[in-house]
PAVO-305434 format. One record per residue (C-alpha): residue in three letters; z, y, x; residue number from 1. Coordinates in steps of 0.02 Angstrom, whole numbers, plus 32768, in hexadecimal, padded with zeros to 4 digits. Example, Ala and Ser with C-alpha at 12.3 -4.5 7.8 and 13.67 -1.06 7.14 Angstrom:
// PAVO-305434
 type   c3   c2   c1 seq
  ALA 8186 7F1F 8267   1
  SER 8165 7FCB 82AC   2
END
This chain:
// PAVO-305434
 type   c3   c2   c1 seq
  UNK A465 5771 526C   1
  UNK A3C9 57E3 527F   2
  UNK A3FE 5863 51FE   3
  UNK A4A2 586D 526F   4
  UNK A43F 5887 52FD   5
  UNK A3D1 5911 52AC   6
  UNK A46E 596C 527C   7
  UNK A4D0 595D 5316   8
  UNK A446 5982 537F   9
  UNK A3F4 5A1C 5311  10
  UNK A4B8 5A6A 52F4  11
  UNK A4C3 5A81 53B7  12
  UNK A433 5AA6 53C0  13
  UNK A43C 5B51 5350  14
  UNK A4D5 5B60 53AE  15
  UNK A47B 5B58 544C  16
  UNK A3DC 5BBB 53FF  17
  UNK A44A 5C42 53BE  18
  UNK A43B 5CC8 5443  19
  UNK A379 5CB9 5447  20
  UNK A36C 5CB3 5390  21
  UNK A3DE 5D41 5389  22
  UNK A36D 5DAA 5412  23
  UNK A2B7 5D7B 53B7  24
  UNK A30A 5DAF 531D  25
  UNK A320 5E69 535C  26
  UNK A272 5E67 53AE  27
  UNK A237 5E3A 5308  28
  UNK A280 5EC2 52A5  29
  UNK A27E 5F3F 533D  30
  UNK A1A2 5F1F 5331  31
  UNK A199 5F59 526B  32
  UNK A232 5F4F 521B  33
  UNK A200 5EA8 51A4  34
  UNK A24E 5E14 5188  35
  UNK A28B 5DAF 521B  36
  UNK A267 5CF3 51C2  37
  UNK A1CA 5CB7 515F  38
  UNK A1E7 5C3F 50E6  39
  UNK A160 5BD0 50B6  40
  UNK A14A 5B3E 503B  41
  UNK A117 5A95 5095  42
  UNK A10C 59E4 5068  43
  UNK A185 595A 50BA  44
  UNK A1EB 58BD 508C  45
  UNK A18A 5858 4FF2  46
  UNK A10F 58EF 4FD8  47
  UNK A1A2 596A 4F9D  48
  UNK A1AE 5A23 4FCC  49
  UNK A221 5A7A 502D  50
  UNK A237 5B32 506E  51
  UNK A21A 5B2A 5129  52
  UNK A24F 5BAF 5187  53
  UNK A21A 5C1B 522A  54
  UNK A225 5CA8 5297  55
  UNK A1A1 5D24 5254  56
  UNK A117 5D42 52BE  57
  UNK A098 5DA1 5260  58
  UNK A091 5E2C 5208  59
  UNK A0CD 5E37 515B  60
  UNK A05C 5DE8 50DE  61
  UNK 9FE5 5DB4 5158  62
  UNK 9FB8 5D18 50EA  63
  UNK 9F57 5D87 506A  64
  UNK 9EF0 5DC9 50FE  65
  UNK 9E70 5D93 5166  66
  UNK 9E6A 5CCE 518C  67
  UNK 9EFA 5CC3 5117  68
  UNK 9F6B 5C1D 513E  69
  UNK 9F16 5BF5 51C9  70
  UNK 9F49 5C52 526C  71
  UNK 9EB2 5C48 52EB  72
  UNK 9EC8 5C7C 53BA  73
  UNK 9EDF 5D33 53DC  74
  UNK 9EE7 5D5D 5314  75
  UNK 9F13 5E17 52F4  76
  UNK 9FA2 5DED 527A  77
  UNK 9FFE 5DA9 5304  78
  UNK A08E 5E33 5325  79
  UNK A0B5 5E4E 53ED  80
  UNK A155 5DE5 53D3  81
  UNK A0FB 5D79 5376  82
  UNK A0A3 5D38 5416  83
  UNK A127 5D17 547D  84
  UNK A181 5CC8 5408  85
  UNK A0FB 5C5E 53C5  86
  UNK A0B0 5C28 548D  87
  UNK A17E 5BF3 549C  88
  UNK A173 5BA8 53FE  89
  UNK A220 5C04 53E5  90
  UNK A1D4 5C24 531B  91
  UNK A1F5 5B76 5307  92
  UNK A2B5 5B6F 5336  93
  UNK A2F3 5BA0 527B  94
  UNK A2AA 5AED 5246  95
  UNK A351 5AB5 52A6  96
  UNK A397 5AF2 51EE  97
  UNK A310 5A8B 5186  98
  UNK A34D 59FA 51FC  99
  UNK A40D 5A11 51CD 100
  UNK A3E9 5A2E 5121 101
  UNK A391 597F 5115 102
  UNK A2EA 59C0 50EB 103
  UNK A2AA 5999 519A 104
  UNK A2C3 5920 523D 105
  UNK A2C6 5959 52F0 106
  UNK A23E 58D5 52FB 107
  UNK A199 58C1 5274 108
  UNK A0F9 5913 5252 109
  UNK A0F9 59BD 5241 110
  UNK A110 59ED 518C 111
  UNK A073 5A32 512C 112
  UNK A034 5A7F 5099 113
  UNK A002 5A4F 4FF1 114
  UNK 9F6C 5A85 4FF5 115
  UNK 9F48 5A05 5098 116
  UNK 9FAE 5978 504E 117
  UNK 9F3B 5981 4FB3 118
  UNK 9EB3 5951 502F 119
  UNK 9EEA 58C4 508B 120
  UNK 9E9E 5811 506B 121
  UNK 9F2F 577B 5041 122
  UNK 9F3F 5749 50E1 123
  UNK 9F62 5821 5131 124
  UNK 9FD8 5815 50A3 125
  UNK A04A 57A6 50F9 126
  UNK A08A 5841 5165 127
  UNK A0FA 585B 50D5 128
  UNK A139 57CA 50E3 129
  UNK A1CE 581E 5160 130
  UNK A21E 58C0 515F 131
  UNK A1C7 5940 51B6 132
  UNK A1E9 596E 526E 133
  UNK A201 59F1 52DE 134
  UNK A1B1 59AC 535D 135
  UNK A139 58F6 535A 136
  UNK A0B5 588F 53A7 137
  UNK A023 590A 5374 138
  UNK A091 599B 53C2 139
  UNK A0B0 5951 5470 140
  UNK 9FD4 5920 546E 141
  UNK 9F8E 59CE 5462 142
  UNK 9FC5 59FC 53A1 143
  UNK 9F5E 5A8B 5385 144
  UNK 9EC2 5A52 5416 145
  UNK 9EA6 59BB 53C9 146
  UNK 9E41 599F 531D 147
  UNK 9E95 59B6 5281 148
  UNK 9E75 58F2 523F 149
  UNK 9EA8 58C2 5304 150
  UNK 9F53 5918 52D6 151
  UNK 9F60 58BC 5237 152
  UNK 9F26 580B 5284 153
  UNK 9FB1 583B 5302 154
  UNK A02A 5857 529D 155
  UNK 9FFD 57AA 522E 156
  UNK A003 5744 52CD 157
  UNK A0A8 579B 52EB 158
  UNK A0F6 577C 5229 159
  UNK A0AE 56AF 523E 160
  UNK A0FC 56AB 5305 161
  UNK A1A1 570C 52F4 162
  UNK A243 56C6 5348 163
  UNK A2DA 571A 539A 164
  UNK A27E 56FF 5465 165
  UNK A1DB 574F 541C 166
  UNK A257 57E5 53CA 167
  UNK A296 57E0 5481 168
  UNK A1E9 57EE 54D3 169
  UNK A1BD 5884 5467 170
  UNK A24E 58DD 5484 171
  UNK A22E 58C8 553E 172
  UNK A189 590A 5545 173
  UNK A1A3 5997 54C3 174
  UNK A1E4 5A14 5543 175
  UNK A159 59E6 55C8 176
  UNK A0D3 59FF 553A 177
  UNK A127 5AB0 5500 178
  UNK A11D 5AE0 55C7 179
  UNK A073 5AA8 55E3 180
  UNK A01C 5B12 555A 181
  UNK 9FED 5A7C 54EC 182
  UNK A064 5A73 5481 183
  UNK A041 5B0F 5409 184
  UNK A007 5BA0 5466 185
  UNK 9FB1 5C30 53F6 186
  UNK 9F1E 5BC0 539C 187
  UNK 9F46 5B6E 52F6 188
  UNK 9FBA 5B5E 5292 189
  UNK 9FFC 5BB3 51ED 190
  UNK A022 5C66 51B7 191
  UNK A0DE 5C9B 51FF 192
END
């Protein structure tokens, strides 16, 4: 029932999407002519990797430059569009494809890299117990403010608490989070 939910919700919602993916995708080639989507390898379901996709929001090979993967506030890779799409969090909407495609779930912990998953103690490890998500219980309590092991301890209580009115409840509160600035903003996250 859930993966019919994930694909009935994330179909209309690239249908819905479409015009403002369509728009950020000429802003993004009209601001240097690169590729419109990044493609990234990230960890999900079981601890296997997928290709996640997103609008591209810095410039072209920005991952060999500077702070590398991680993207801190007001970095100079960011491209112009790349800031109004990232404070929108409108990079994110080509995960609605990762979602139909099965890789990912409307609802989870975000989906990370190897490098991270490498890291994590047994018990952090139990985010992969789920498929990743596009939006989750980290997301909608700061994300990117909050401590990196807070995330992860989030995201663990989330993975041993799930159930379709918690789903609900983050749903809910995702769009009030994206609004009120703490829900991504410009600090954190990965190269995009």
């Amino acid at each position: 029932m859930n993966r019919a939910l994930d694909v009935t919700a994330a179909g209309v919602g690239l249908a819905l999407v479409s015009p403002a993916l369509a728009a950020a995708a000429v802003a993004i080639k009209l601001s240097d002519g690169g590729p419109v989507f990044y493609r990234q390898q990230r960890v999900g379901l079981n601890g296997n990797e997928f290709e996640l996709l997103k609008l591209r929001t810095m410039e072209v090979g920005a991952e060999t430059r500077g702070a590398g993967l991680a993207v801190n506030e007001g970095d100079p890779r960011i491209t112009r569009a790349g800031r109004i799409l990232r404070r929108l969090s409108i990079d994110e909407l080509p995960q609605l494809w990762n979602v139909v495609r099965g890789e990912m779930s409307l609802i989870g912990p975000r989906p990370t890299l190897a490098y991270q998953v490498e890291r994590y103690t047994p018990r952090q490890r139990r985010r992969l117990d789920v498929k990743p998500g596009i939006t989750g219980w980290a997301q909608i309590h700061g994300r990117a403010r909050i401590p990196w092991e807070d995330r992860i301890e989030l995201d663990v209580w989330y993975v041993e608490h799930r159930s379709p009115w918690l789903d609900l409840k983050i749903l809910a509160r995702t769009p009030l989070a994206l609004f009120a600035g703490t829900y991504k903003g410009e600090t954190g996250g990965w190269c995009g």
